[in-house]
C-alpha positions as CSV (number, residue, x, y, z in Angstrom):
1,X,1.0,-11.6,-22.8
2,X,4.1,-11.7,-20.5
3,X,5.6,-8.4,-19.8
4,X,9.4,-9.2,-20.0
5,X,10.4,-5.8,-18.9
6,X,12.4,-4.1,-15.9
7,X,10.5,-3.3,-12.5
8,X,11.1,0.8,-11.8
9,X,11.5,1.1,-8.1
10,X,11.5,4.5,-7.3
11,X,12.8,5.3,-3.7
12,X,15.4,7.2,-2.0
13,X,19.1,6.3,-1.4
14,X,18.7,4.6,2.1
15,X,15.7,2.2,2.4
16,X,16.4,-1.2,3.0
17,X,12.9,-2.8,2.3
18,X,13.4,-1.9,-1.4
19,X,17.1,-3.1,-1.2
20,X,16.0,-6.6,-0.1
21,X,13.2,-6.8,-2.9
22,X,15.4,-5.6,-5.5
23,X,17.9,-8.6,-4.0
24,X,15.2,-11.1,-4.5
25,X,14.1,-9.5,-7.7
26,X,17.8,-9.7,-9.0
27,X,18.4,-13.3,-8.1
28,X,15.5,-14.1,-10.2
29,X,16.9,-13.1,-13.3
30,X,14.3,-9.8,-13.3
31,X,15.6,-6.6,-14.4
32,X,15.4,-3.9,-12.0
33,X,16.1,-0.1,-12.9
34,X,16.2,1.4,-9.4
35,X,16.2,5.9,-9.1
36,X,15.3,8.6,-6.6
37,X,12.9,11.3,-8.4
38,X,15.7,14.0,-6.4
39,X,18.2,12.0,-8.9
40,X,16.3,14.2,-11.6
41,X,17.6,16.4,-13.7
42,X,21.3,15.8,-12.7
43,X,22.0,11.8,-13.0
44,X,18.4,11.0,-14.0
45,X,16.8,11.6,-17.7
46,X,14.1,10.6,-19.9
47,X,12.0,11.2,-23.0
48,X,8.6,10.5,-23.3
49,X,6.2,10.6,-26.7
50,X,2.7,10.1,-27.0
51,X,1.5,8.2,-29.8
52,X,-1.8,5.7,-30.5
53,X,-0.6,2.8,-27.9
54,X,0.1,6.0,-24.8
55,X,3.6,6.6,-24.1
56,X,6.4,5.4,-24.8
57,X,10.1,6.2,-24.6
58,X,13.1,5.8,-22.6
59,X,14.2,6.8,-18.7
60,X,17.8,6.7,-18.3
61,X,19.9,6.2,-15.2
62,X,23.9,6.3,-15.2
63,X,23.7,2.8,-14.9
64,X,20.3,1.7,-16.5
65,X,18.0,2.6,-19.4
66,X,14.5,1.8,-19.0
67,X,11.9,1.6,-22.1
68,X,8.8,2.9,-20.5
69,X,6.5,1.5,-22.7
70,X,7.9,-2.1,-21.4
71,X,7.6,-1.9,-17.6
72,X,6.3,-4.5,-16.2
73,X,5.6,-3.0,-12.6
74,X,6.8,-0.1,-10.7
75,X,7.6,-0.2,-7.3
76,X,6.8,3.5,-5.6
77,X,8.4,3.7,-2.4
78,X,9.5,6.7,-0.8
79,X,11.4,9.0,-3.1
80,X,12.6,12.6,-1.7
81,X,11.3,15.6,-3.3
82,X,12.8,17.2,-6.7
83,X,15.3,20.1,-6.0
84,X,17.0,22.7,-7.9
85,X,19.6,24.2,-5.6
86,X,21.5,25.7,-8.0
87,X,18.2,28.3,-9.4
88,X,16.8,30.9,-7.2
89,X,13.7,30.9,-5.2
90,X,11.2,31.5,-8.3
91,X,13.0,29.9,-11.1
92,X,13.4,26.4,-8.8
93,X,9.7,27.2,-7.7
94,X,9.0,26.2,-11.3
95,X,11.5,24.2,-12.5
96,X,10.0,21.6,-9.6
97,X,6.4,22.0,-11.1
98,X,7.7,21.1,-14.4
99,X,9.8,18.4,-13.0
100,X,6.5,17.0,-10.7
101,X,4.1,17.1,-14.0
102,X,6.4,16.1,-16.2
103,X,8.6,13.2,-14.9
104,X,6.0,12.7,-12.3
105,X,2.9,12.6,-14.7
106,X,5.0,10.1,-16.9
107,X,5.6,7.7,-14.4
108,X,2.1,7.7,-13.7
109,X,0.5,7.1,-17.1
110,X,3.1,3.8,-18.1
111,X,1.1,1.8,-20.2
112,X,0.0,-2.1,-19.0
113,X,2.2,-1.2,-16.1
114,X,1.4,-2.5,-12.6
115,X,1.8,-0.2,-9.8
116,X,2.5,-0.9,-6.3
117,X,0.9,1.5,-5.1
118,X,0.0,3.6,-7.8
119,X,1.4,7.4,-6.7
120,X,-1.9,8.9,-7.3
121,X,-3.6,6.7,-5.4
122,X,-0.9,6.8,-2.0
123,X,-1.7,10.7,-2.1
124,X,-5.1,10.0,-1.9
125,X,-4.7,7.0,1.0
126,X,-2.2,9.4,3.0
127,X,-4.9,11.8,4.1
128,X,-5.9,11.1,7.6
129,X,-10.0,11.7,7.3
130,X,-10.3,10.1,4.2
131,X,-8.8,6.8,5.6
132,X,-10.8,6.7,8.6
133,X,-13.9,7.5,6.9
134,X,-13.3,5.1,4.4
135,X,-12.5,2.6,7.2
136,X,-15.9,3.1,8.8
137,X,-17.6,2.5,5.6
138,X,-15.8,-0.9,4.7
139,X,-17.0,-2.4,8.2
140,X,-13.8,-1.5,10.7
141,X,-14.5,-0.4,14.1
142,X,-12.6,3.1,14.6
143,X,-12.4,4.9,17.7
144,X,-14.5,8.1,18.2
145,X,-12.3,10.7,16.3
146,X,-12.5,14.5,16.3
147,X,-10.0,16.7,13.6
148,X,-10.8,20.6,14.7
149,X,-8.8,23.7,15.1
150,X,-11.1,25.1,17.3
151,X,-9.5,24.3,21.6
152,X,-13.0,24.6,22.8
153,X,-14.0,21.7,20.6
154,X,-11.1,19.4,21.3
155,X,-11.7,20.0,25.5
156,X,-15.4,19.1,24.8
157,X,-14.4,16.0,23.0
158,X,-11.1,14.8,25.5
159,X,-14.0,15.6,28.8
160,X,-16.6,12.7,26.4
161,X,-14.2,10.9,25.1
162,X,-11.1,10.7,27.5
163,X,-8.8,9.2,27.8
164,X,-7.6,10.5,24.6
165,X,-4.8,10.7,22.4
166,X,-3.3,13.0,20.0
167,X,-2.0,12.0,16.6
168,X,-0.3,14.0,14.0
169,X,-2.0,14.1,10.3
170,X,0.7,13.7,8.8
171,X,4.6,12.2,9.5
172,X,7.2,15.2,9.0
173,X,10.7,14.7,10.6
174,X,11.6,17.6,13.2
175,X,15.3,17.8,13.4
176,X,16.3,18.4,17.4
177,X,20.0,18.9,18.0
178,X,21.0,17.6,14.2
179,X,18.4,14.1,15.2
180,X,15.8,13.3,12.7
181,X,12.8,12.4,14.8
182,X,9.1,11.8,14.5
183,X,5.9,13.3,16.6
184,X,4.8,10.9,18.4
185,X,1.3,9.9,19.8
186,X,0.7,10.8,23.2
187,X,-1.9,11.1,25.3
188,X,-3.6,15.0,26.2
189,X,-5.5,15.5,28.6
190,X,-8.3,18.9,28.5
191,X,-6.2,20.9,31.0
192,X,-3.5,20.8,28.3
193,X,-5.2,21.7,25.5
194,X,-4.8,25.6,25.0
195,X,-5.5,28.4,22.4
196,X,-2.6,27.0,20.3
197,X,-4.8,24.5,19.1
198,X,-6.3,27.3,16.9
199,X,-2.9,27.5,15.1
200,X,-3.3,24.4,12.9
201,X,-5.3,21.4,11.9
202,X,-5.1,18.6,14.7
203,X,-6.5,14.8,15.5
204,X,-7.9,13.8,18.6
205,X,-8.8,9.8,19.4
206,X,-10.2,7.9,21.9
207,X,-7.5,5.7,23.4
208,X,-8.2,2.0,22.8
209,X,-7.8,0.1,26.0
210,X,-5.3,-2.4,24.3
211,X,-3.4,-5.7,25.0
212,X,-2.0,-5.5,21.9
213,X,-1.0,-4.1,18.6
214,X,-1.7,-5.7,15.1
215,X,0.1,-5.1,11.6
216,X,-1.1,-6.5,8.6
217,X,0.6,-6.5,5.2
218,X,-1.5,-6.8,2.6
219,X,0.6,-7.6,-0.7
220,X,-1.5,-8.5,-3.7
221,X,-3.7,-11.4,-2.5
222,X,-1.0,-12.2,0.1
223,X,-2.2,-11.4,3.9
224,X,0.4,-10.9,6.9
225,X,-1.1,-10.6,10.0
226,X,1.9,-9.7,13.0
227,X,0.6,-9.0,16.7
228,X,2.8,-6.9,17.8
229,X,3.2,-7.1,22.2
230,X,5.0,-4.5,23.7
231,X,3.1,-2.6,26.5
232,X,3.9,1.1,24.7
233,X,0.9,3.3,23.7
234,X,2.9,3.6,20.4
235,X,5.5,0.2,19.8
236,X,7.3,2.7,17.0
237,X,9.3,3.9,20.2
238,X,10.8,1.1,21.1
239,X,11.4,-1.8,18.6
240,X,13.8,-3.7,21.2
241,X,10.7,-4.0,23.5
242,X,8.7,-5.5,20.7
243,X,7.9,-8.9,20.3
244,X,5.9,-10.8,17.4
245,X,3.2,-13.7,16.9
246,X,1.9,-14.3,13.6
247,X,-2.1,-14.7,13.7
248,X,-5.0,-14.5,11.8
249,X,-7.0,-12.0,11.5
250,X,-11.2,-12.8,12.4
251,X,-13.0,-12.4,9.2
252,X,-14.5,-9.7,9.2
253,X,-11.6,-8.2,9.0
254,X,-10.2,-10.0,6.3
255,X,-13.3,-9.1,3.7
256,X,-12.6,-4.8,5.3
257,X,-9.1,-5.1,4.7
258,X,-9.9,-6.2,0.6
259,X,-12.9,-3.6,0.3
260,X,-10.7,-0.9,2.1
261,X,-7.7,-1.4,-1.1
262,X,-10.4,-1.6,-3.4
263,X,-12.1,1.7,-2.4
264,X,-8.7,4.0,-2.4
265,X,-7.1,1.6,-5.5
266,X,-4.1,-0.1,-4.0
267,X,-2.7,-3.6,-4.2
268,X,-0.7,-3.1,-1.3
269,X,-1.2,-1.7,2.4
270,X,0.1,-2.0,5.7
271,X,-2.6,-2.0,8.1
272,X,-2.3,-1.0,12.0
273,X,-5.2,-2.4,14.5
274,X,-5.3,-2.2,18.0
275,X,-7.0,-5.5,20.3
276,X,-8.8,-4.6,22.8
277,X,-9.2,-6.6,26.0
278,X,-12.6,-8.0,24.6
279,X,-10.7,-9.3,21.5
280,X,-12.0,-6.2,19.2
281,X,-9.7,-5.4,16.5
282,X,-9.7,-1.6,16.3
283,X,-8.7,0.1,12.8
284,X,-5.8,3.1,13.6
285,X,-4.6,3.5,10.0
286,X,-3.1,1.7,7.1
287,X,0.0,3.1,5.0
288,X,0.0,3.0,1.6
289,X,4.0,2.9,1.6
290,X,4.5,1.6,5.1
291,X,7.7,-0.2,6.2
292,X,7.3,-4.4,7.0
293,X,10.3,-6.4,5.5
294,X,11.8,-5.9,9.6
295,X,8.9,-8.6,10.5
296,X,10.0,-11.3,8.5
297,X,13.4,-12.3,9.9
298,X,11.8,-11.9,13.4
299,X,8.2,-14.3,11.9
300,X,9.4,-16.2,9.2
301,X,6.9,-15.1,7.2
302,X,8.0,-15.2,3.2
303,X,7.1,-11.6,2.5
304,X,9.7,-10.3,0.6
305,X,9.4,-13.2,-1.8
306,X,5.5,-12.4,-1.9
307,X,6.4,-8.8,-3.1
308,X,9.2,-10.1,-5.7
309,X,5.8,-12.1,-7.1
310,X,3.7,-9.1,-7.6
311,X,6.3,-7.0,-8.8
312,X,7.4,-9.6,-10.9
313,X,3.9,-10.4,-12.3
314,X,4.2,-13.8,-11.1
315,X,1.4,-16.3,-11.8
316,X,2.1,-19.7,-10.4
């Protein structure tokens, strides 16, 4: 049966992928009730009760009410955290617990609902190791890899392996002189590496001697292949130098890409490959919530509208 219900799209203030699907999605006569999960508990609301068909209930925005027991997809972007500003240090420390398990394990437990990606299943996809490992066992080629907090290990592996690069785990924004900005990969060399390794968890690759980038969007059965050709060792530093050729990928990769959404649970993923000068596509990561509407102005390609179908359960 057709789910005639809204599409949740859960997402911060400022993120203009979700603003162009929710355009689509309104033009289309679907309903849309759009929130951030730091809306909660001061414009954001919702009651939830468990009876013999799961949960049901209602999620309420100033503008919107949502019936959660009649979602037809939800649309899990990237929401900021819960905060409780106005509690002190140990009654906010649980008031977010109760807000995470709560409104969080609600979301994630909608009945029939589809979810792109399921939140569960991004926290699993958003660790480093288990991507790559997962990667190796759905047939990609990944580059020799070491993750240590031990210096003498990482100089070992940059003298076997070099030249090598280092990646962070995991995206935090450092603020420098009131400027969000990201880490960004670089490559190290063994004379750099120094005791302060010790201090933390940290991932060393071997660079791929590349001619060019790939991304792939995976949405639903859809497939987006972008070469990206730009000359950087990372082309998220310079979008103006960037320039983009749809292709396809070889199949091999094709039948990884499906078993590598299959094995963490996603219908969605945005895959990043460097090409070797020998035409080897070489897996780097894929994001569970990464960013891709900015490719289709610049390709052509009809992605948006290919997320509007999934979100919208579209069959034909």
């Amino acid at each position: 049966m057709t789910r005639l219900g809204p599409v949740l799209v859960v997402t911060m203030i400022d993120d203009p992928t979700a603003d162009l699907v929710i355009a689509e999605l309104h033009d289309r006569g679907v309903p849309v009730v759009r929130f951030d999960s730091g809306d909660f508990p001061a414009t954001l609301s919702f009651t939830a009760t468990l009876g013999p068909h799961g949960l049901a209930g209602t999620l309420s925005t100033p503008s919107r009410t949502a019936e959660l027991s009649r979602v037809r997809s939800l649309f899990y972007r990237r929401p900021s955290g819960f905060t409780f500003t106005h509690l002190d240090e140990q009654n906010a420390r649980f008031a977010v617990t109760q807000a995470r398990y709560g409104l969080g394990g609600a979301l994630a437990s909608l009945p029939g609902c589809l979810y792109v990606n399921h939140p569960h299943r991004i926290g699993d996809a958003e660790f480093k190791p288990s991507g790559l490992a997962a990667a190796v066992w759905c047939g990609f080629r990944v580059p020799p890899t070491l993750i240590t907090s031990e210096p003498d290990a990482a100089r070992v592996f940059t003298k076997t392996h070099g030249p090598v690069i280092y990646k962070p785990l995991s995206t935090p924004l450092y603020r420098l002189d009131g400027v969000s900005c990201t880490v960004e990969v670089g490559e190290v060399t063994t004379d750099q590496i120094d005791e302060r390794v010790a201090g933390t968890a940290h991932l060393f690759q071997r660079r791929v001697d590349k001619v060019a980038d790939v991304r792939v969007t995976v949405i639903g059965r859809q497939v987006f292949s972008v070469r990206i050709d730009s000359g950087l060792l990372d082309w998220r530093t310079d979008y103006d130098r960037l320039t983009y050729t749809p292709v396809e990928p070889p199949p091999e990769i094709s039948d990884a890409l499906r078993r590598y959404l299959d094995h963490f649970g996603l219908v969605f993923g945005a895959f990043d490959f460097a090409v070797d000068r020998t035409g080897e596509w070489w897996f780097l990561e894929c994001n569970p919530s990464g960013q891709w509407a900015w490719m289709e102005p610049e390709t052509g390609l009809s992605m948006v509208a290919a997320m509007a179908d999934l979100l919208e359960r579209k069959t034909a």
